[in-house]
C-alpha positions as CSV (number, residue, x, y, z in Angstrom):
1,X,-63.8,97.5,-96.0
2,X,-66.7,99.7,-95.0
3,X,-66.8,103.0,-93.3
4,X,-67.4,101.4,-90.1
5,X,-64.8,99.1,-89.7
6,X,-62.3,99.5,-86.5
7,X,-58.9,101.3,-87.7
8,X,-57.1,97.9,-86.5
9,X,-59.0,95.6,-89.0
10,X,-58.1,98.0,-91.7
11,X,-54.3,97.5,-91.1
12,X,-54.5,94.0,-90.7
13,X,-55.9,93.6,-93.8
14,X,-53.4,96.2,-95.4
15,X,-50.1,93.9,-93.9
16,X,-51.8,90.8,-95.0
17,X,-52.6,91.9,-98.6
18,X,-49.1,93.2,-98.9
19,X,-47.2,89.6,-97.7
20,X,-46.2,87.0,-100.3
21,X,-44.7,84.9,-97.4
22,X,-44.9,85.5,-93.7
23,X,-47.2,85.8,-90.5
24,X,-49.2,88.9,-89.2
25,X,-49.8,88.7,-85.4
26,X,-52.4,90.5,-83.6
27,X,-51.1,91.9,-79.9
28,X,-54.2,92.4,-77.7
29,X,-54.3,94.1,-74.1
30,X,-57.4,94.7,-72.0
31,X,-59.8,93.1,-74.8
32,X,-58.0,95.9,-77.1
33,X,-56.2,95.8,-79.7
34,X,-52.8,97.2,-79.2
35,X,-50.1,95.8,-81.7
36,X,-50.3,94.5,-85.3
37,X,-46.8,92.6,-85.8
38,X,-45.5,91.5,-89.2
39,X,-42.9,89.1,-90.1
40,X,-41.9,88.2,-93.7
41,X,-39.8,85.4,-95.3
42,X,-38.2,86.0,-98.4
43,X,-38.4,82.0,-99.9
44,X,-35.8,80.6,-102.7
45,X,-36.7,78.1,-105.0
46,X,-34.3,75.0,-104.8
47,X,-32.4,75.5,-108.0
48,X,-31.6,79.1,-107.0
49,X,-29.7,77.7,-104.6
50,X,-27.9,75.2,-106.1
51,X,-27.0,78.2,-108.3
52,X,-25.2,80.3,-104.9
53,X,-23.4,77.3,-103.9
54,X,-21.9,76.5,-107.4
55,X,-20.0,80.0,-107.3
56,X,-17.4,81.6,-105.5
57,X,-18.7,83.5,-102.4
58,X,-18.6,86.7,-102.3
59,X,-17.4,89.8,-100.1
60,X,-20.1,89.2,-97.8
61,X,-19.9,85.2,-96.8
62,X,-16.0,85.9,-97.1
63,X,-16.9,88.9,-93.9
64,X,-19.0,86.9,-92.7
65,X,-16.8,83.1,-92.3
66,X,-13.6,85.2,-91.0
């Protein structure tokens, strides 16, 4: 980025460099800028989890089905 570019831009391109899977959204108020949101997925390959249900759950999903 150059020297000149808007403080927004910089950070948009920061949170979109940094994501593997997810969305970046851009708020705007007035013509302005106002809100950079970022949402990430975490993804698992289908033979992970084949691997999870092939086990027996665990404290969590025990908490968690009670």
């Amino acid at each position: 980025m150059s020297e000149k570019s808007p403080e927004w831009l910089c950070l948009v391109r920061e949170k979109v460099e940094t994501l593997r899977y997810g969305v970046v959204q851009i708020v705007v108020h007035d013509s302005r800028v106002t809100q950079i949101e970022r949402t990430e997925k975490t993804r698992i390959e289908t033979r992970e989890i084949s691997r999870f249900h092939d086990r027996p759950p665990d404290k969590l999903e025990e908490t968690i089905s009670q």
